[in-house]
C-alpha positions in Angstrom: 42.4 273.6 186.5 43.2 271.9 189.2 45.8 268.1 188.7 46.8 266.0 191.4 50.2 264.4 190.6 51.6 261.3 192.7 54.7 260.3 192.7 56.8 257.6 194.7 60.2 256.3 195.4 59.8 252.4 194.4 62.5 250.1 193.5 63.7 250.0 190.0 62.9 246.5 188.4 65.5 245.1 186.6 65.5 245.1 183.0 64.1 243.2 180.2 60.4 242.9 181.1 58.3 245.8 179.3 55.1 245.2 181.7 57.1 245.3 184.6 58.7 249.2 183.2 54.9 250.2 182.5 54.1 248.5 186.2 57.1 250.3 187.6 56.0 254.1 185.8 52.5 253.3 187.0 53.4 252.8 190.4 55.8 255.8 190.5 52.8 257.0 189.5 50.4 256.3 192.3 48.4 254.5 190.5 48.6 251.7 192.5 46.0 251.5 194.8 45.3 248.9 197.7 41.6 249.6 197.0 42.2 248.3 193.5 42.7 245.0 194.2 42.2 243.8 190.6 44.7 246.1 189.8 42.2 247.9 187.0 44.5 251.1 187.0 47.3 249.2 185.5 45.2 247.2 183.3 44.2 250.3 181.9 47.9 251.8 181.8 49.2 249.1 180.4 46.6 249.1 177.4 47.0 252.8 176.4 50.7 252.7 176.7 50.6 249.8 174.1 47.8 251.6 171.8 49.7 255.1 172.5 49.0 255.3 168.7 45.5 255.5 168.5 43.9 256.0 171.3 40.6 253.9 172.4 37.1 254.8 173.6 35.8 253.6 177.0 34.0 251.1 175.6 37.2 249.4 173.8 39.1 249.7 177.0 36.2 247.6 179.0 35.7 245.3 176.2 39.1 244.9 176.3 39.9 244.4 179.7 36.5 242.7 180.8 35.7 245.4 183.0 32.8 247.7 183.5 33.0 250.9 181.5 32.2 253.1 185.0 35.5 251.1 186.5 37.6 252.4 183.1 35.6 255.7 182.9 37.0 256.3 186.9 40.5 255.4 186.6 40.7 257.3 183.2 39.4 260.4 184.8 42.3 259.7 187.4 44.6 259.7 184.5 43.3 262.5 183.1 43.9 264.7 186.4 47.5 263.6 186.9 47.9 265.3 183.3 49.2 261.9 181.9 46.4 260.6 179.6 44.2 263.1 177.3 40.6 262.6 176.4 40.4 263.7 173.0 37.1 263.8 171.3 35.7 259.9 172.5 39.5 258.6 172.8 42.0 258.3 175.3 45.3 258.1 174.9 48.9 259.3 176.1 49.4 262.8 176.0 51.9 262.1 173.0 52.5 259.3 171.5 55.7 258.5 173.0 55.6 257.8 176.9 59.2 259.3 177.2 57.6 262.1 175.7 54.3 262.1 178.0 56.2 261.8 181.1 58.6 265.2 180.1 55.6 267.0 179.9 54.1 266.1 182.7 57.8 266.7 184.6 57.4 270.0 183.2 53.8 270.7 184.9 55.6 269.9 187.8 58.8 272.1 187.3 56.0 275.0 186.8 53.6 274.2 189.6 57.0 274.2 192.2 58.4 277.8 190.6 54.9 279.4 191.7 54.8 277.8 194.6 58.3 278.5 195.5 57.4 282.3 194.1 54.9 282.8 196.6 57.0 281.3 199.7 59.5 283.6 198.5 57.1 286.1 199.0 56.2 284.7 202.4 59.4 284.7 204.0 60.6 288.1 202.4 57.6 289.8 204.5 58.1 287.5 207.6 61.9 289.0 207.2 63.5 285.6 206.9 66.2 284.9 204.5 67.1 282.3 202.8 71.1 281.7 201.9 
């Protein structure tokens, strides 16, 4: 399986807003997009972090947000690759309930995609006869 996991340097917004913590993970994220210019992805963020919980179909989502179910269905897909959101049976949600919790996991995808990749340029330099100190 193959996930494509974005993530950016942005400024840290100060504190007391909750939609601008879920804007700031979202763009740390990548899920800001100049292409989105109705900023759907974070729309769509925004709503499963809040219904963590439950979990909502498609259909919810676009109802909710006024949106096309093909503009949901695409961002949630994005989602879904970065290993953040889960589809499970007609519902998407967080991974886990908690977003501290969903964002651990994820950091631990990462953690294990950089040990194999840092396995096999091990690898690379010890035949190339290069050492590293």
């Amino acid at each position: 399986m193959t996930k494509q996991i974005v993530i950016k340097r942005v400024d840290v917004p100060a504190p007391g807003s909750v939609l601008r913590d879920i804007d700031f993970i979202c763009q740390s994220l990548g899920y800001f997009s100049q292409r989105d210019k109705n900023n759907t992805a974070v729309k769509i963020f925004r709503l499963l972090v809040k219904k963590s919980n439950k979990g909502l179909t498609s259909e919810e989502i676009a109802k909710s947000l006024k949106i096309t179910r093909g503009a949901v269905v695409y961002h949630l897909n994005n989602f879904i690759d970065s290993g953040i959101i889960i589809k499970d049976k007609n519902t998407y949600r967080l991974r886990y309930p908690s977003l501290q919790k969903s964002l651990e996991e994820l950091k631990y995808d990462l953690d294990r995609m950089f040990d194999e990749i840092n396995k096999i340029a091990k690898e690379i330099d010890s035949r190339l006869g290069r050492v590293y100190r």
